[in-house]
DOZA-245674 format. One record per atom (N, C-alpha, C): residue in one letter; atom name; y negated, x negated, z. Coordinates in Angstrom, 1 decimal. Atoms other than C-alpha are relative to their C-alpha. Example, Ala and Ser with C-alpha at 12.3 -4.5 7.8 and 13.67 -1.06 7.14 Angstrom:
rest atom py px pz
a N 1.2 -0.9 0.0;
a CA 4.5 -12.3 7.8;
a C -1.2 -0.9 0.0;
s N 1.1 0.9 0.0;
s CA 1.1 -13.7 7.1;
s C -1.1 0.8 0.8;
END
This chain:
rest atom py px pz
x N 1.2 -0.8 0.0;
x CA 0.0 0.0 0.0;
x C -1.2 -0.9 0.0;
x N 0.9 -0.3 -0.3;
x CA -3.5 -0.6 -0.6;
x C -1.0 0.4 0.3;
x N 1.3 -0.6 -0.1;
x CA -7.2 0.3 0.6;
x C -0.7 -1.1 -0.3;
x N 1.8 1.3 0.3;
x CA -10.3 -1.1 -0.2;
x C -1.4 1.6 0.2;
x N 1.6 -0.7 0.0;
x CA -14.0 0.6 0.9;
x C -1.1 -0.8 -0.8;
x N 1.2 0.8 0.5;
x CA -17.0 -0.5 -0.6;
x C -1.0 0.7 0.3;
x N 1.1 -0.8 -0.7;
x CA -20.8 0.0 0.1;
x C -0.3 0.2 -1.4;
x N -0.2 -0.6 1.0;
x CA -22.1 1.7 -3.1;
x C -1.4 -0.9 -0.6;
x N 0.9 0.9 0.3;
x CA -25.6 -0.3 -3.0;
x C 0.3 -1.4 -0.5;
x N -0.5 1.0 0.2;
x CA -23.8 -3.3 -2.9;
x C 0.8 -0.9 -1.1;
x N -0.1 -0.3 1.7;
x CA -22.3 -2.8 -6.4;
x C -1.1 0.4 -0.5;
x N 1.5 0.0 0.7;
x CA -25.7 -1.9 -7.6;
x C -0.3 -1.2 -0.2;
x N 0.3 1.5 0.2;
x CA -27.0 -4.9 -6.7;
x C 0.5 -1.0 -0.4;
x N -0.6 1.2 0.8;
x CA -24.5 -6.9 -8.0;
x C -0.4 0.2 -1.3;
x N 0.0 -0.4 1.7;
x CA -25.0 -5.5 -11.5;
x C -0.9 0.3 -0.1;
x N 1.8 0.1 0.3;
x CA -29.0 -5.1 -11.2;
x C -0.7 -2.3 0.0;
x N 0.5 1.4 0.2;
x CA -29.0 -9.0 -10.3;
x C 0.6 -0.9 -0.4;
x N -1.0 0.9 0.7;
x CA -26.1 -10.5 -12.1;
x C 0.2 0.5 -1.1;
x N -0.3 -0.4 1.4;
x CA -26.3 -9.4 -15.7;
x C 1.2 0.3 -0.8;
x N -1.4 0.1 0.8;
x CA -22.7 -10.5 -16.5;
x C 1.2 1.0 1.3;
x N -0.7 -0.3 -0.9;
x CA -21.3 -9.0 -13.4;
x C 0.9 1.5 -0.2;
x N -0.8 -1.4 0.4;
x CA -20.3 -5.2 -15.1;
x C 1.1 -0.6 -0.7;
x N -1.0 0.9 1.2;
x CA -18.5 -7.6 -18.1;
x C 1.0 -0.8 0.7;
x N -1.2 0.6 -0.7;
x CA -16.8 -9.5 -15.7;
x C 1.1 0.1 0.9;
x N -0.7 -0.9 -0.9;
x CA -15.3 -7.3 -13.5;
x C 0.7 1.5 -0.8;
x N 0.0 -1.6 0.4;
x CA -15.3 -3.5 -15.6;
x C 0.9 -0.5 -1.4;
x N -0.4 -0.1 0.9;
x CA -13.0 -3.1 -18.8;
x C -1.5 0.8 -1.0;
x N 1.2 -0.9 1.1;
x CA -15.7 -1.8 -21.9;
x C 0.2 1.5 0.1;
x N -0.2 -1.3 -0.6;
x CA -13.6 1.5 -21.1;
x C -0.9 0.7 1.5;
x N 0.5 -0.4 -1.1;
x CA -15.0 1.5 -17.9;
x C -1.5 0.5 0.2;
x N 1.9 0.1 0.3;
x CA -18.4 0.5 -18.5;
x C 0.0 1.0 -0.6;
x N 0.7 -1.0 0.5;
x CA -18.9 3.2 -21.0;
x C 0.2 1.5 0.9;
x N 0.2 -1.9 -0.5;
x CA -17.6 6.2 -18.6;
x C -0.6 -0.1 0.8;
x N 1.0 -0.5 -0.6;
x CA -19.4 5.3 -16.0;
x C -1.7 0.0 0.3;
x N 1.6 -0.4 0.7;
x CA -22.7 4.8 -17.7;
x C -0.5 1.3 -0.6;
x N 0.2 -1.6 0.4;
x CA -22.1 8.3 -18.8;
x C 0.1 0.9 0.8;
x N 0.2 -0.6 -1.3;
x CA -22.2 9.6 -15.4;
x C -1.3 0.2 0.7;
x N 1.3 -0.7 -0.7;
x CA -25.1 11.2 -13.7;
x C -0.5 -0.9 1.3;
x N 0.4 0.8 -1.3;
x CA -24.8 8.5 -10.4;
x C 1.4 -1.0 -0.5;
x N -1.3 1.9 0.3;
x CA -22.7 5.2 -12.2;
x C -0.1 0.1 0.8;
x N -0.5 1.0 -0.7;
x CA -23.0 3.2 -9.4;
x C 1.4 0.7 1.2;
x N -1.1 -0.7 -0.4;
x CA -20.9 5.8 -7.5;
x C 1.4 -0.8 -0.4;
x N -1.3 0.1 0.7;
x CA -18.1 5.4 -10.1;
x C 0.4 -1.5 -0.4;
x N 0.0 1.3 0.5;
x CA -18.6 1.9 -11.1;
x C 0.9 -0.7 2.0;
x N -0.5 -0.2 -1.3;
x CA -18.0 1.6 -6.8;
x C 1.3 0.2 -0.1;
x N -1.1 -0.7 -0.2;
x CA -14.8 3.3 -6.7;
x C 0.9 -0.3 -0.9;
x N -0.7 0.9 1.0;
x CA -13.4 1.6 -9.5;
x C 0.2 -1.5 0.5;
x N -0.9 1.0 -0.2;
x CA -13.7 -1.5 -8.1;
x C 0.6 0.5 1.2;
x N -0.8 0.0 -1.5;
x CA -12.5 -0.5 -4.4;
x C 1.6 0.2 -1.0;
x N -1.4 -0.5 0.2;
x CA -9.4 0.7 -6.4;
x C 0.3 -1.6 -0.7;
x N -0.8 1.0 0.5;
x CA -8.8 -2.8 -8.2;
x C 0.5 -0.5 1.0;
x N -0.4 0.4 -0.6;
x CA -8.9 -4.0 -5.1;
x C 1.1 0.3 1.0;
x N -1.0 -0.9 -0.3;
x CA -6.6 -1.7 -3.9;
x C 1.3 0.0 -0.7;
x N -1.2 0.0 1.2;
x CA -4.3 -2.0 -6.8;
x C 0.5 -1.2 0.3;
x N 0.1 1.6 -0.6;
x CA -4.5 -5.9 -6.0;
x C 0.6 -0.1 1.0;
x N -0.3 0.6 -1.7;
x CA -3.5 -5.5 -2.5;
x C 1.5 0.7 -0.2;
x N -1.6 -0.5 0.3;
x CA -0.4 -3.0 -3.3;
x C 1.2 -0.8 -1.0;
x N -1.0 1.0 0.6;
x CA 1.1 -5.0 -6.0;
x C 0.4 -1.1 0.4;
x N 0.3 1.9 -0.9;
x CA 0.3 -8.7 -4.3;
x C 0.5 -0.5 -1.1;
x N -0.5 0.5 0.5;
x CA 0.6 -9.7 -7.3;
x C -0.7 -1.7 -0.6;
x N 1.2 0.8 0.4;
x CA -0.6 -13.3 -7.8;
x C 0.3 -0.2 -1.6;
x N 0.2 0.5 1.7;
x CA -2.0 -14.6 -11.4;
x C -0.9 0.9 -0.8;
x N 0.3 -1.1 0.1;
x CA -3.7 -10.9 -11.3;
x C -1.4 -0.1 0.1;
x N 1.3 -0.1 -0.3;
x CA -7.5 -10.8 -11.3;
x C -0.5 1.4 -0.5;
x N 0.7 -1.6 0.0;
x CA -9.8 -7.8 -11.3;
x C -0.6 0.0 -1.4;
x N 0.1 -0.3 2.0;
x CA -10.3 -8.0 -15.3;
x C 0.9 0.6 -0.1;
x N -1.5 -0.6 0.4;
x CA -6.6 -7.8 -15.6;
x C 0.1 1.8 0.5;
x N -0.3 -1.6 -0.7;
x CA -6.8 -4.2 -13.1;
x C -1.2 1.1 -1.0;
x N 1.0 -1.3 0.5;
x CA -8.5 -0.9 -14.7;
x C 0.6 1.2 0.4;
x N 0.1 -1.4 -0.2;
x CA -8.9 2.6 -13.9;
x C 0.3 1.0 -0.9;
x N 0.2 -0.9 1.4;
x CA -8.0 5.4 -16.8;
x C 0.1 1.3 1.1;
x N -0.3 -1.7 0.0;
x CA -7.8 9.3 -16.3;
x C 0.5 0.0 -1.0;
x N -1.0 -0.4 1.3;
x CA -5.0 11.1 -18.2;
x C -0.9 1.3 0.4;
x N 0.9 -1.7 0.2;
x CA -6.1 14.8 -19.1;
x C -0.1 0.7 0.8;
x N 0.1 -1.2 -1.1;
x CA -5.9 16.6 -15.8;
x C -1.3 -1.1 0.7;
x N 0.7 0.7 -0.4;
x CA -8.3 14.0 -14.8;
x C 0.4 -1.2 1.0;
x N -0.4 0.7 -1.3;
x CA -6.1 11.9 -12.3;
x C 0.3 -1.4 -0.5;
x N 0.1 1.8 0.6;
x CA -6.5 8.2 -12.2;
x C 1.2 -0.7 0.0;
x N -0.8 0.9 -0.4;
x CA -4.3 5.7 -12.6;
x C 0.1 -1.6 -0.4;
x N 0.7 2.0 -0.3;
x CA -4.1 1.8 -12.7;
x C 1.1 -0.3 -0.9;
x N -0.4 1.1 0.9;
x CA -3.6 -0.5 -15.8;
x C -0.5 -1.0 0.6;
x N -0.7 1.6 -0.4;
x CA -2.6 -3.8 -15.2;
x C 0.3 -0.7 -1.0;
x N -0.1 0.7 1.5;
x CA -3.1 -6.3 -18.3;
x C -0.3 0.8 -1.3;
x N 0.5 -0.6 0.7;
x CA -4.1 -3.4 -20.5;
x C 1.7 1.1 -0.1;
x N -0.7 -0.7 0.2;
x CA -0.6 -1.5 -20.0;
x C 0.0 0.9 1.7;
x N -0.5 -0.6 -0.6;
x CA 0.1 1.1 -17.8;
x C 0.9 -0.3 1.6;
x N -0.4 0.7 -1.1;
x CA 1.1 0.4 -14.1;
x C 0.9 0.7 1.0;
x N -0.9 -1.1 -0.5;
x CA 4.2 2.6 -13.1;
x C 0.8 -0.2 1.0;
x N -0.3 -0.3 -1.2;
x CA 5.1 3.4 -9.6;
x C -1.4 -0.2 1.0;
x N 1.1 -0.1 -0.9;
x CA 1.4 3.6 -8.4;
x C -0.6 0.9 -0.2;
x N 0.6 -0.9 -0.1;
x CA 0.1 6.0 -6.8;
x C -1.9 -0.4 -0.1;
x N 1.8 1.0 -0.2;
x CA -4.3 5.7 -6.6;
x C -0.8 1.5 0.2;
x N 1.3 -1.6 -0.3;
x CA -6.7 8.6 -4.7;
x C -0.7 -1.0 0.0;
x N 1.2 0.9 0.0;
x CA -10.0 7.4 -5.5;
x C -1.3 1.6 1.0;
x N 1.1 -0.7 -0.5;
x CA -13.4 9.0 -3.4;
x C -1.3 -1.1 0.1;
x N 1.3 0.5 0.2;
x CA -16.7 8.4 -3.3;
x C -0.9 0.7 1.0;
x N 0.9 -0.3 -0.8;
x CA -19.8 9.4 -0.9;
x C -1.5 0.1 -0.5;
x N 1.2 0.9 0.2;
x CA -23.4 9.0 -1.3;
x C 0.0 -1.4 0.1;
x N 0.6 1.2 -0.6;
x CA -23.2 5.8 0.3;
x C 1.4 -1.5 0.1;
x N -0.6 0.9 -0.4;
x CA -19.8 4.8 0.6;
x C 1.3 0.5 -1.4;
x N -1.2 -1.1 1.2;
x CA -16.5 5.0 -2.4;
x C 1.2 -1.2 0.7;
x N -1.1 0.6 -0.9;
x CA -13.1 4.3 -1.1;
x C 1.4 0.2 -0.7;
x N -1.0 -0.5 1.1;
x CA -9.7 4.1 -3.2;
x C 1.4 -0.7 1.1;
x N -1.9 0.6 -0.5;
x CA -5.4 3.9 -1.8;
x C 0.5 -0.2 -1.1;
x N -0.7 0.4 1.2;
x CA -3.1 2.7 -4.0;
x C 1.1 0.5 0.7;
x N -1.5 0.3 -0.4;
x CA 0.6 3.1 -2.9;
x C 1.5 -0.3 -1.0;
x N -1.3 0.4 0.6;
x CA 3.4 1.5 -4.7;
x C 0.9 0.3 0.5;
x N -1.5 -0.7 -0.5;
x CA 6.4 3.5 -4.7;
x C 1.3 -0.4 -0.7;
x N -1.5 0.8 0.6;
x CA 9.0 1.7 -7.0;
x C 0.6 -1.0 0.6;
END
């Protein structure tokens, strides 16, 4: 299992004072959905808490938070790629707050 919290400003600021910091962390999938959201940093938030999360459940070393991403299938529910494939036997509740966004992972295989 995984958790990870994050503070929601604190991803702001990374990516208002570090230019390359969305690029180097976010897939281009990512980046575009949650620039198309009404409060990104929210979602940009809770994307990474969940890499981190993904990270902590698999333990997988060699794995960096490029390699992890976020998708929604059609009912909307997330789930975690890993190298650009699909990452089966993980579970992932993602939330978010005004202030604060918080993601589980649980590996069940």
């Amino acid at each position: 299992m995984g958790l990870d919290i994050v503070e929601i400003a604190r991803v702001k600021k990374a990516a208002l004072s570090t230019p390359r910091f969305l690029k180097r962390v976010f897939s281009r999938a990512e980046i575009r959905y949650c620039m198309g959201k009404k409060s990104p940093w929210q979602h940009f938030a809770v994307r990474f808490a969940a890499k981190e999360a993904i990270f902590k459940a698999l333990g997988m070393a060699g794995v960096t938070l490029p390699d992890i991403s976020v998708a929604r299938d059609a009912t909307g529910r997330p789930s975690a790629i890993v190298s650009g494939k699909p990452a089966p036997g993980i579970a992932l509740s993602l939330t978010h707050s005004e202030h604060y966004a918080a993601a589980v992972a649980v590996r069940w295989k």
